[in-house]
C-alpha positions in Angstrom: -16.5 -117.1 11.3 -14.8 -115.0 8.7 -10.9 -115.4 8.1 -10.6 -112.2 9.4 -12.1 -112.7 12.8 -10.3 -116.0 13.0 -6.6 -114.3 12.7 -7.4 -112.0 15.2 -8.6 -114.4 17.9 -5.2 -116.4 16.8 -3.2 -113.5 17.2 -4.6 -112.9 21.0 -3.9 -116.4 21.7 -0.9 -116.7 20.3 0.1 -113.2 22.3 -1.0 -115.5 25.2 1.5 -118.8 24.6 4.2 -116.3 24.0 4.9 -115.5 28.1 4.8 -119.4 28.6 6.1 -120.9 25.3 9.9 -119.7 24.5 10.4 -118.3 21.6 13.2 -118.8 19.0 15.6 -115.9 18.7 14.9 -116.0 14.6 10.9 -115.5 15.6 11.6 -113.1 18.6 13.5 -110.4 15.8 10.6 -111.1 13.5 8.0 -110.2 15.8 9.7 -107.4 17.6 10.1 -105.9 14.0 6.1 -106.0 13.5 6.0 -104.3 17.2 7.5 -101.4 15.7 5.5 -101.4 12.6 2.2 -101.7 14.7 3.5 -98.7 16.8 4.1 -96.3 13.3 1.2 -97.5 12.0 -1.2 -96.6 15.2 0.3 -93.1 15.5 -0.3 -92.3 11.4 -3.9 -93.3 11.4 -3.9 -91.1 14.5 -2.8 -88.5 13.1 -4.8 -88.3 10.0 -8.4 -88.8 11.6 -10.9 -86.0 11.6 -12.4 -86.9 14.9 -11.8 -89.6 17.4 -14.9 -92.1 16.4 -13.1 -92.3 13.3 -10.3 -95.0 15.6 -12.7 -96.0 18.2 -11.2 -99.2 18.1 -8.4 -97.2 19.7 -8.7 -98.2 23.5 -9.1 -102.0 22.8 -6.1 -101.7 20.0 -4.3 -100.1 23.0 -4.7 -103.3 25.5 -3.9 -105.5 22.6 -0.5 -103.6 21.6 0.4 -103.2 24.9 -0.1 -107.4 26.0 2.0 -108.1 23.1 4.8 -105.7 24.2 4.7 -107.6 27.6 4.7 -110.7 25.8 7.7 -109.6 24.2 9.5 -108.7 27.0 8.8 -112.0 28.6 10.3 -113.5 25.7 13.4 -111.5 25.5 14.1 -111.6 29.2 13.7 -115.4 28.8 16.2 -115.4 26.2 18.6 -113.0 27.9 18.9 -115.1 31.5 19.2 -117.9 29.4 21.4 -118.0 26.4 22.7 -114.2 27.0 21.4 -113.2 23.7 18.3 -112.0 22.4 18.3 -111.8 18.4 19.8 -109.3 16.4 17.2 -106.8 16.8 17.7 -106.2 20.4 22.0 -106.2 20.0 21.5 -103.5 17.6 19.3 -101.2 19.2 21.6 -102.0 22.3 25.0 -101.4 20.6 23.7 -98.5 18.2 22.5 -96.4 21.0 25.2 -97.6 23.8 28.0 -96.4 20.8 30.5 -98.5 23.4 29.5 -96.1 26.3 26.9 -98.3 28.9 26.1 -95.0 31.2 25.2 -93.1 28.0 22.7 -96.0 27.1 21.2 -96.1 30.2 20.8 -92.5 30.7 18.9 -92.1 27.5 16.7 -95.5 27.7 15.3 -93.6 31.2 14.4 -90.2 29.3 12.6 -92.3 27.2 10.8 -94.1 30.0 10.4 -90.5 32.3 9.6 -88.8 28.9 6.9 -91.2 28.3 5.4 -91.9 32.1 5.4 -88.9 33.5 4.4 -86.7 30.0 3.0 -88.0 27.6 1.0 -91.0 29.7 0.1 -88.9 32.5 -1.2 -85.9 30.2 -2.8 -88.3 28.1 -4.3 -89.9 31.4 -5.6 -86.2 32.8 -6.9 -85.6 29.5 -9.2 -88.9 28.8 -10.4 -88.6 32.4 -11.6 -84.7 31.7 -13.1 -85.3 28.6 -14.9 -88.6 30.1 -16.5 -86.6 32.4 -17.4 -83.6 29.9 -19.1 -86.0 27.8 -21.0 -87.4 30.0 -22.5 -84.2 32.1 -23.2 -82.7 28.1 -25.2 -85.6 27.0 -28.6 -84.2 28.1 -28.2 -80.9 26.2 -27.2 -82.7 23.2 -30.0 -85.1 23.7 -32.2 -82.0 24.1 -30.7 -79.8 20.9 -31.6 -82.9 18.8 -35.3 -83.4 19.6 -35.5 -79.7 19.9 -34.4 -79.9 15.9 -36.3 -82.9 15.2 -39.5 -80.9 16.6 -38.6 -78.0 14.4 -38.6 -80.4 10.9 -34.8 -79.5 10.8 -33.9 -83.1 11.0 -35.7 -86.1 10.1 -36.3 -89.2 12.5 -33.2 -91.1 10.2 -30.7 -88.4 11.2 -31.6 -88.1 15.2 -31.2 -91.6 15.6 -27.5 -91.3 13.9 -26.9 -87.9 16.3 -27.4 -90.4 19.1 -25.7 -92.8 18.6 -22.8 -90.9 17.8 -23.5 -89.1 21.4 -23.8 -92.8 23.1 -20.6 -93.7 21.0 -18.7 -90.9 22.3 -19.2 -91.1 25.7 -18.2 -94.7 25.4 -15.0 -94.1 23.5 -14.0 -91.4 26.3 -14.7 -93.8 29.0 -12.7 -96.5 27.2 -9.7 -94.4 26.8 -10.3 -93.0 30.3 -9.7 -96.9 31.7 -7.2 -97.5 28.6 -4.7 -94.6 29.6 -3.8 -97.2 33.0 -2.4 -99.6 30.8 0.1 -97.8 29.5 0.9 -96.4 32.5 1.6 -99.8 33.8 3.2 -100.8 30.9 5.8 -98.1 31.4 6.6 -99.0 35.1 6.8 -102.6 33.4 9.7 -101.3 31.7 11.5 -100.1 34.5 11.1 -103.1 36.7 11.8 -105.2 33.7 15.4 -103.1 33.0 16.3 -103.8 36.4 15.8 -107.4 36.7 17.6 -108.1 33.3 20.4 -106.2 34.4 20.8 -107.6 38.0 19.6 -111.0 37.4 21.2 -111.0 34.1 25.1 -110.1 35.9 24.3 -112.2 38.3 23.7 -115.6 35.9 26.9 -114.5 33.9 29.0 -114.9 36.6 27.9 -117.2 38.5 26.2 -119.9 36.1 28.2 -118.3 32.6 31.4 -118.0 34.5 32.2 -114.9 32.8 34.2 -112.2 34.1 32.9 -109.1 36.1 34.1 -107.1 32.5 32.3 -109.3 30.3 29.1 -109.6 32.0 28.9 -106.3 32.4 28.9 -105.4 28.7 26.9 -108.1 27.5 24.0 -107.7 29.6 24.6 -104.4 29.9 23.8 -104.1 26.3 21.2 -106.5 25.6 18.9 -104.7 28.6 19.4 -101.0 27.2 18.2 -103.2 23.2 15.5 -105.2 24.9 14.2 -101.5 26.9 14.9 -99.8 23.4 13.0 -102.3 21.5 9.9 -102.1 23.8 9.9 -98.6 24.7 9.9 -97.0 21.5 7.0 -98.5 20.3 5.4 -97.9 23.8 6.2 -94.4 23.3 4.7 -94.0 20.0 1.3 -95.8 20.9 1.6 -93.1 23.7 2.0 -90.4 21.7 -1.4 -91.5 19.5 -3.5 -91.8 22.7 -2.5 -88.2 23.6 -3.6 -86.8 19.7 -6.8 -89.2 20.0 -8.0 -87.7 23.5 -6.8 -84.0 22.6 -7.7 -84.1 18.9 -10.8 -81.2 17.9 -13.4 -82.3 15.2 -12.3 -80.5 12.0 -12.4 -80.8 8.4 -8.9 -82.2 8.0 -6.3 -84.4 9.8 -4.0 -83.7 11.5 -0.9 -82.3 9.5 -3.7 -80.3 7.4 -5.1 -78.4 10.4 -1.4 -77.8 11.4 -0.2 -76.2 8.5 -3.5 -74.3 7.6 -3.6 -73.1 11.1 0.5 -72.1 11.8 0.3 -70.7 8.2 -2.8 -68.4 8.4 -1.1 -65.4 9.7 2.7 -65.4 7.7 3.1 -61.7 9.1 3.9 -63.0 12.4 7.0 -65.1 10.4 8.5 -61.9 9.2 8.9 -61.1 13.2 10.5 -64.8 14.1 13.1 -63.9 11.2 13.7 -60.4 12.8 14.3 -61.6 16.0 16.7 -64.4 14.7 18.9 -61.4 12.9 18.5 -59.8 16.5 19.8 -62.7 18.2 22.9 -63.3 15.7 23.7 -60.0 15.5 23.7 -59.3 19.5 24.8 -62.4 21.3 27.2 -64.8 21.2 25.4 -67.0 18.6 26.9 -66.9 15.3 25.6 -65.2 12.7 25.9 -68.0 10.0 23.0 -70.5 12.7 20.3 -67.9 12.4 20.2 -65.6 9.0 19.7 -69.0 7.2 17.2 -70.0 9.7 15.7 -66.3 9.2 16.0 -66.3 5.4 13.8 -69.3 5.3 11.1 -68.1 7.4 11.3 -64.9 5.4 10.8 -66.5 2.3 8.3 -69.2 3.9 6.4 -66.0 5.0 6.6 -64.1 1.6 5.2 -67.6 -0.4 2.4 -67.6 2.3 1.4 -64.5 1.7 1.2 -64.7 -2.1 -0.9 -67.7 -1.6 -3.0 -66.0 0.2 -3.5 -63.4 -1.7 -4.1 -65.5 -4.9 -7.0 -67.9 -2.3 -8.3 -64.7 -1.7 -8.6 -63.3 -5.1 -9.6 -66.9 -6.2 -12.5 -66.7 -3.5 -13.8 -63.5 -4.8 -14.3 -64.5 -8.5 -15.9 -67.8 -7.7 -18.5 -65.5 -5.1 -18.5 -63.2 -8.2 -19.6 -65.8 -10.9 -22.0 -67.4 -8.1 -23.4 -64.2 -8.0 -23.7 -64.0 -12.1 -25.0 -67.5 -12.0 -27.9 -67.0 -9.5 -29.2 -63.8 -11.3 -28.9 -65.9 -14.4 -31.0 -68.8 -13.0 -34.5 -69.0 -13.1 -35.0 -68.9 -9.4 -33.1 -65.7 -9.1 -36.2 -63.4 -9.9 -38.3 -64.7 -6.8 -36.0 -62.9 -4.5 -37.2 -60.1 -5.9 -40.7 -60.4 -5.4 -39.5 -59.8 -1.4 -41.1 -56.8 -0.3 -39.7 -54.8 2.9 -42.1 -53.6 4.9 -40.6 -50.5 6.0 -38.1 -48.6 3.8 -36.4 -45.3 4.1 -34.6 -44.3 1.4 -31.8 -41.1 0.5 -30.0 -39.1 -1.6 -26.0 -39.4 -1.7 -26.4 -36.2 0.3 -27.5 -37.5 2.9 -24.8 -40.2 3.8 -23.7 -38.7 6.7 -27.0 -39.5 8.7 -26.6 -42.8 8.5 -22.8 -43.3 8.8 -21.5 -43.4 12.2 -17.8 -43.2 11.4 -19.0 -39.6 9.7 -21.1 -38.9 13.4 -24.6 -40.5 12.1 -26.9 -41.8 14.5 -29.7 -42.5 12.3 -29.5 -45.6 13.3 -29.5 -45.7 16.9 -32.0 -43.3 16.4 -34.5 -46.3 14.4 -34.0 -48.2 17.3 -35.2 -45.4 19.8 -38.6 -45.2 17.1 -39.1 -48.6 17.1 -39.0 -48.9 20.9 -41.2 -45.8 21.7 -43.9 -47.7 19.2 -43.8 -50.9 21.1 -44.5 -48.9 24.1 -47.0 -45.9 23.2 -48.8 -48.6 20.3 -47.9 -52.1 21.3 -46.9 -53.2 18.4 -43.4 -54.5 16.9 -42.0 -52.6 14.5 -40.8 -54.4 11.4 -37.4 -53.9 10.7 -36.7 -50.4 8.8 -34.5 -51.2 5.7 -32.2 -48.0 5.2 -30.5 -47.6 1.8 -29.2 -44.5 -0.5 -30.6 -43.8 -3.8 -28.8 -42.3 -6.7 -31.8 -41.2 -8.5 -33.6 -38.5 -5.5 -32.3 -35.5 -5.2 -29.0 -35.2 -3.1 -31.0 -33.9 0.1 -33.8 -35.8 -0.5 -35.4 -38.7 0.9 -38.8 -40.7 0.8 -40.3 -43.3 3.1 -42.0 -46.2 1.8 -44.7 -48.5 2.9 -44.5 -52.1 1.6 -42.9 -50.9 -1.8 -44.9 -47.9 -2.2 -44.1 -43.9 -1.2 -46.3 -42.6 1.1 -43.7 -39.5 1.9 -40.9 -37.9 1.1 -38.6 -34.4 2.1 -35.8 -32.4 2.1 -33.1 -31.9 4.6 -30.0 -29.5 4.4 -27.5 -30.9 6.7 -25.4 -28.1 9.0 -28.7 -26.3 9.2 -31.6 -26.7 11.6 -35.4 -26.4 10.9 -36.6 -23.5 12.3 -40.7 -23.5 12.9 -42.4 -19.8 14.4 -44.2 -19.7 17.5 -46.9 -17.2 15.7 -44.7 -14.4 15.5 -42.0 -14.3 13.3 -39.1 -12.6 13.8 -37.7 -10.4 11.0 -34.4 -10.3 12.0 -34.1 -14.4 11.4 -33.7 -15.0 7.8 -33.6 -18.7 6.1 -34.6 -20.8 3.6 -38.0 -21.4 3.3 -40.0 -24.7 4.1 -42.6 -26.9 5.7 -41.9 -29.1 8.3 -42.5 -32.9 6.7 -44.0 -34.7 9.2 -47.1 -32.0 10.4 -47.0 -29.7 7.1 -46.1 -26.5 9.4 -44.4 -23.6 7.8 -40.8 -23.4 9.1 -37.3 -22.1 8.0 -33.6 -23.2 7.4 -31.6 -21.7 9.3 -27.8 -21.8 9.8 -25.7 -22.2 13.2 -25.2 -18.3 13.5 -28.6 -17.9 13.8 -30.2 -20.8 15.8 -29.5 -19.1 19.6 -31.4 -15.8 18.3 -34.2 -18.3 17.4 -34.2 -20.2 20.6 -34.6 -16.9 22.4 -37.5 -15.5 19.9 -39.3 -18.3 20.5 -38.6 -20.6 17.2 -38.8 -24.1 17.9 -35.2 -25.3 16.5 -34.7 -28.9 15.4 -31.9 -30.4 13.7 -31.5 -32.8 10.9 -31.4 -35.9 12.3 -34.7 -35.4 14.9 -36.6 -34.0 12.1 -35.9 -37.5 10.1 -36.5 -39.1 12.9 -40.0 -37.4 14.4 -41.4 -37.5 9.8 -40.9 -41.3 10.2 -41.9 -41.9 13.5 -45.0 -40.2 12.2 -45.8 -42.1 9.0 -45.2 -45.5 10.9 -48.3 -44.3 13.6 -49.8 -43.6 10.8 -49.5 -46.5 8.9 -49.1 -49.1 11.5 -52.3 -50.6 11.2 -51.2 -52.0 7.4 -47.8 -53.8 9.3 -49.6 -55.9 11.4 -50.6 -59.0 9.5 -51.2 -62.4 10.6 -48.0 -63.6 11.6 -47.2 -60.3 13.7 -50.8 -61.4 15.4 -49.0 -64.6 15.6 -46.0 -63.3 17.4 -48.0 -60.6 20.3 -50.4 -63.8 20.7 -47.5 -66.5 21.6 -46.2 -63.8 23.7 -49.5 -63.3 26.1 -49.9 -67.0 26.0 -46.7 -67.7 27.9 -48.4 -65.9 30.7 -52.0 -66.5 30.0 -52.5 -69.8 28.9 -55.7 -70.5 29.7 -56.9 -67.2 27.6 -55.5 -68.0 24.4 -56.3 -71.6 24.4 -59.6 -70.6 25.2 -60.3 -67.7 22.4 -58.0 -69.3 19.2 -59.5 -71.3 17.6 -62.3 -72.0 19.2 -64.1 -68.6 19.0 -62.3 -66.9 17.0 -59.2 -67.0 14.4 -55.8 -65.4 14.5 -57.1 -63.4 11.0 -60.3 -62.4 12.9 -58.4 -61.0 16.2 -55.7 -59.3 13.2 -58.9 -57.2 11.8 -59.8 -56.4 15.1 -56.1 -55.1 16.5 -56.2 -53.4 12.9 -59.1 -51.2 13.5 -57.8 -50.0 16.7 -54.5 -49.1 15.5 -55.9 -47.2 12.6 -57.5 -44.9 15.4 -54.3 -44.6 16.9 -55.7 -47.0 19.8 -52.9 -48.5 21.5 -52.7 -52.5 21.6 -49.9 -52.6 24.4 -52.8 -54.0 27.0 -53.7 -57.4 25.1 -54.6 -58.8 27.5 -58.0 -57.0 28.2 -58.6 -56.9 24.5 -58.1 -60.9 24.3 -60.9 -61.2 27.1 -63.4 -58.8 25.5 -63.1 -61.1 22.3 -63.4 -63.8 24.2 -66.5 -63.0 25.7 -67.8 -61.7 22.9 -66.6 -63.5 19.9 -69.3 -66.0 20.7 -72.5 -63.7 19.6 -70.5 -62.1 16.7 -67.9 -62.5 14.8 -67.9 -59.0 12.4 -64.5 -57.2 13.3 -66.6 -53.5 13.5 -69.0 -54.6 16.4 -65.8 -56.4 18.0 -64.0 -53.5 17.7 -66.6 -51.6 19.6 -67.0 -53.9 22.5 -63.1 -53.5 22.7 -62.8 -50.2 22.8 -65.7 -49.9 25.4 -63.4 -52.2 27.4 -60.4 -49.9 26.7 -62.5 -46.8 27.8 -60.0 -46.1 31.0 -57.0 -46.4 28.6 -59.5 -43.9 25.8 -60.1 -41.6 28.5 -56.8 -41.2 29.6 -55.2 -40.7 25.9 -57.8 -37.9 25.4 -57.5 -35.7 28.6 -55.1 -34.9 31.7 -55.8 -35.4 34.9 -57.8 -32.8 36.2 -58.9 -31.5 33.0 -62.2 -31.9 31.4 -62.6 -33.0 27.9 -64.0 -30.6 25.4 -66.1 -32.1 22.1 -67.8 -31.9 19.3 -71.1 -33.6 20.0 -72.9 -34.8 17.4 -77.0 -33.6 17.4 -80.2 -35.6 17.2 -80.8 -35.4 13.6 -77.3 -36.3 12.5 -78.0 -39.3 14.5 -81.3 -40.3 13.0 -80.2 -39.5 9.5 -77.1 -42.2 10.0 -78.9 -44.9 12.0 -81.7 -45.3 9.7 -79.2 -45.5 6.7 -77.6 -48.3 7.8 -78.2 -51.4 5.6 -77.8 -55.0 6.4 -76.1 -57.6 4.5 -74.4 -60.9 4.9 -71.5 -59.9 5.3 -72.5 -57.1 7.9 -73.7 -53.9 8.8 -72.7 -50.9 6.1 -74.0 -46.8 6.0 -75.6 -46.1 2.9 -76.2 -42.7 3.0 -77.1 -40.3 -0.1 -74.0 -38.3 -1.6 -76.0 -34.9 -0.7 -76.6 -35.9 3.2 -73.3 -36.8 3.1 -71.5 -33.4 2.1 -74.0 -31.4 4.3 -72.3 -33.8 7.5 -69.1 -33.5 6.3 -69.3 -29.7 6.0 -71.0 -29.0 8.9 -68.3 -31.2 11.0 -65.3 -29.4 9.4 -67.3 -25.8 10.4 -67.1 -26.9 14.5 -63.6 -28.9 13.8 -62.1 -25.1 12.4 -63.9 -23.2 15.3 -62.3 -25.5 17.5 -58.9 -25.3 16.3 -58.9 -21.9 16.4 -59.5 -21.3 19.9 -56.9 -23.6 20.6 -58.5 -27.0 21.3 -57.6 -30.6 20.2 -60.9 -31.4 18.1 -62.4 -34.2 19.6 -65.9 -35.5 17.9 -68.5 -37.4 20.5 -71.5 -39.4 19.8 -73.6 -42.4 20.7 -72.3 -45.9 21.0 -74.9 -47.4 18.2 -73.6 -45.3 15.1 -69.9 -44.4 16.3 -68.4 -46.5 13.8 -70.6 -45.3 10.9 -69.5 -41.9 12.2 -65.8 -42.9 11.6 -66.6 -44.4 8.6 -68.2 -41.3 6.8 -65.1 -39.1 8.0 -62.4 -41.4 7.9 -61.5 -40.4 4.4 -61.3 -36.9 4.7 -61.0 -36.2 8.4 -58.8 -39.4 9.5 -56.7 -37.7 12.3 -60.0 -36.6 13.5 -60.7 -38.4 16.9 -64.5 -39.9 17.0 -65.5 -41.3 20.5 -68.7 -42.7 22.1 -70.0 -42.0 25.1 -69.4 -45.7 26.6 -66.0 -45.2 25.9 -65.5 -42.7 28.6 -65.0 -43.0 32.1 -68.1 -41.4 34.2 -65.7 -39.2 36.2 -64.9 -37.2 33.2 -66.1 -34.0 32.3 -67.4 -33.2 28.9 -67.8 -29.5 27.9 -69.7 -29.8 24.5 -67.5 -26.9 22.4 -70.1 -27.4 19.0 -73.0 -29.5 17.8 -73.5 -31.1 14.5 -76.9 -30.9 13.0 -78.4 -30.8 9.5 
């Protein structure tokens, strides 16, 4: 056994002997002196701890301080019914406080107790029991939040064991102090009963046993009970005092006199109105002027030095983020954060500030979040997230959307105009600046607010700023959707069918097929403006059919045979029929027996020649079409539709090209043109 751990066991002993063993008077000042020492000693360390673990030997220190105070009082009663005198220490606390007046002694020996046993101890008490039972009833979703970051690599096995034991060591330490806080309790109502048998028993001995006189006993015992209360009660009080900052004290970077001051002094403005409302005071009542302007001056200055500090912290703060700033682009590592590419950005001219900042009326923004939400529902997909910035070197009304770095449009806006586009007719009488509409390429107009009601009532289709912003990128992203979904976008719609259909997923990845496979797949349907919103079918055609094949084109065909109710629907009305461009026999022949196999899959290799005459001969029907009014629609057989869309995709991409399996039967189909060579 260590030295250490031998003391202490001698200590408690000795703590022991002393309410059976008298003590002499020259030992009894000694000890009551190192009382008082423990007691400031206990309440420091309390108060400069960043957290309560940091004295978890607090609850037992509390037992042991408080036997030894007992002990104490045993002895010092002893000596008092005895010998009528109990050391110096006691006489002095007795005769200091008393200052020849026994009532005034009294009276402030039982604040002391009341201040102590109904306060301090009973707040303390309320407190330990509260946070005991907090503790306890949050250990399960700290137990939880650790393996939920031990699952996610945040923490390694090393640091969750050390998170729980801290949990199990806190919920200990509250229950500790929760039983602790009874001690001192019953060490203060100690105190009373002890105070009243010193004095009692003590007037009684001195007369009787003493013969002294009524007088004399009076003041001698009188005395020595308020010292031996003083002498135990102060220390009580403090060792109170540091069970209530243990039990209230918040974790924080500092003890307790830091958090204080950083804390009172973070706002010095508030000072400036303490000092006014001292001037108030000694200026309007009775209290003299000289007790609160010097008061108010302090504060006044306290709050002006505060401030400064402040000030300078801040300033400080900004140059060290400033020369973290230079250092970072100066380091090596600095140039990967530029190879970050965003996948959606819009950029503007300085002219165009006002869309985009609400305190100027923008509501660009809100209006990003209206796009994004209209493309989860019309496409299925997530939109990224649309990085907006200004840019010095367009045009001051000009602005450009880009695609994973790259411009794939731009336009012009004039702000406190409106965009003006003809129903067929113009109307002479409206005048404007002319333009073509960004996100179709339709001829239109700028036209100021005198002259947007005439254009309502010719006919014009009038649109403001902001919507035509909003309808050009809304556009491009339909447009370019298929080239934001990658992988981990896959990833995400996938995890978010599988929390209802389990069984699906498990059964399709990875078994049949990959997450990169079902990405080609959700591509190609989103590059024909095919919505993805019902995964769910889509994930059981793949699974079904994943196991004959896994090229992405035939997948994509078996899919969209299985979407053929959603096809049908985003094609035609109800009610109407839907009219076509069929495509004729020898087209058909030409294409099927110029497809060529190849490892990699199925390819058309038709001639160049064979190829223009097709192309032409489509765009002949497509321009009849659109001039009587009609959505162009092309139609042919399920075996060569995707070759179809391959040979037109470059040139006629908006150009819808259907099979006839993708149709519902009910639907009528008025053939408007055929295509033959």
């Amino acid at each position: 056994m260590k030295i250490k751990d031998l003391l202490v066991l001698v200590g408690i002993i000795g703590i022991v002997l002393m309410m059976i063993v008298p003590v002499p008077i020259p030992m009894l000042d000694f000890l009551l002196i190192i009382n008082i020492s423990i007691a400031l000693m206990i309440i420091l360390v309390a108060m400069n701890t960043q957290e309560a673990l940091q004295f978890s030997i607090f609850p037992s220190l509390l037992l042991i301080t408080t036997l030894f105070r007992l002990a104490l009082n045993v002895s010092t009663t002893r000596n008092i019914l005895s010998h009528a005198e109990a050391g110096d220490v006691v006489k002095t606390f007795g005769s200091f406080v008393a200052q020849g007046n026994i009532v005034v002694g009294f009276v402030v020996f039982l604040i002391l107790v009341l201040v102590q046993f109904i306060v301090i101890t009973k707040g303390s008490e309320r407190v330990a029991e509260v946070a005991a039972r907090f503790t306890l009833d949050a250990m399960p979703g700290k137990q939880m939040s650790i393996d939920a970051d031990l699952n996610a690599g945040l923490i390694n096995e090393v640091q969750a064991r050390e998170r729980r034991q801290k949990i199990e060591r806190e919920a200990d330490f509250y229950g500790a102090m929760d039983g602790a806080s009874k001690f001192v309790k019953g060490d203060a109502i100690a105190g009373i009963i002890i105070l009243v048998i010193n004095l009692i028993g003590g007037f009684i001995i001195g007369m009787t046993m003493k013969h002294m006189s009524f007088q004399e006993a009076l003041q001698t015992f009188s005395i020595l009970t308020i010292g031996d209360g003083l002498v135990s009660q102060i220390p009580a009080l403090l060792i109170s005092t540091a069970a209530g900052i243990i039990v209230t004290r918040a974790s924080s970077e500092g003890n307790l006199g830091h958090d204080i001051t950083r804390q009172l002094t973070a706002q010095p403005k508030l000072l400036y109105i303490v000092a006014g409302t001292l001037v108030v005071l000694g200026i309007f009542t009775p209290i003299h002027w000289f007790t609160t302007f010097p008061i108010a001056g302090l504060l006044i200055f306290a709050a002006f030095k505060m401030q400064k500090n402040l000030d300078h912290q801040a300033i400080k703060e900004e140059q060290l983020v400033e020369e973290k700033q230079i250092e970072e682009v100066r380091s090596p590592e600095s140039v990967i954060s530029l190879l970050q590419v965003d996948p959606i950005e819009f950029e503007f001219g300085y002219g165009l500030i006002p869309l985009a900042d609400t305190q100027q009326g923008g509501d660009l923004l809100d209006r990003i979040i209206l796009i994004r939400r209209q493309c989860a529902l019309e496409l299925g997909v997530v939109v990224p997230v649309i990085r907006i910035r200004d840019n010095i070197q367009l045009r001051p009304n000009e602005y450009i959307i880009k695609i994973k770095g790259n411009t794939v449009a731009r336009g012009e806006l004039l702000l406190n105009h409106y965009l003006a586009m003809s129903p067929g007719i113009d109307d002479d009488s409206i005048s404007g600046i002319e333009t073509t509409e960004p996100a179709f390429g339709l001829p239109a107009i700028w036209i100021d607010e005198m002259n947007k009601e005439r254009a309502e009532l010719s006919g014009y289709t009038v649109v403001d700023p902001p919507s035509v912003v909003a309808t050009h990128l809304t556009e491009i992203i339909k447009k370019h959707i298929h080239e934001l979904l990658g992988r981990q976008e896959t990833k995400a719609l996938i995890e978010n069918v599988r929390e209802a259909y389990p069984a699906l997923v498990d059964d399709l990845i990875p078994s049949v097929l990959s997450i990169g496979d079902i990405q080609k797949v959700l591509s190609k349907l989103l590059r024909e403006k095919i919505s993805v919103r019902d995964l769910v079918t889509i994930l059981e055609t793949l699974a079904d059919y994943g196991t004959y094949t896994k090229d992405p084109e035939i997948l994509t065909e078996y899919v969209r045979q299985s979407l053929s109710r959603q096809i049908t629907q985003q094609f035609t009305s109800i009610g109407d029929s839907l009219k076509v461009i069929t495509v004729g026999p020898s087209v058909e022949k030409k294409i099927a027996d110029s497809v060529q196999q190849s490892d990699q899959g199925s390819y058309l290799a038709l001639d160049p020649s064979s190829s223009q005459i097709i192309y032409h001969r489509v765009s002949e029907q497509i321009t009849k079409l659109i001039q009587s009014g009609q959505q162009p629609v092309i139609l042919t057989s399920p075996t060569i539709r995707m070759y179809v869309r391959q040979l037109l995709e470059r040139t006629l991409q908006d150009i819808p090209v259907l099979s006839y399996s993708e149709l519902e039967p009910s639907v009528e189909i008025q053939s408007m043109g055929v295509v033959n060579l």
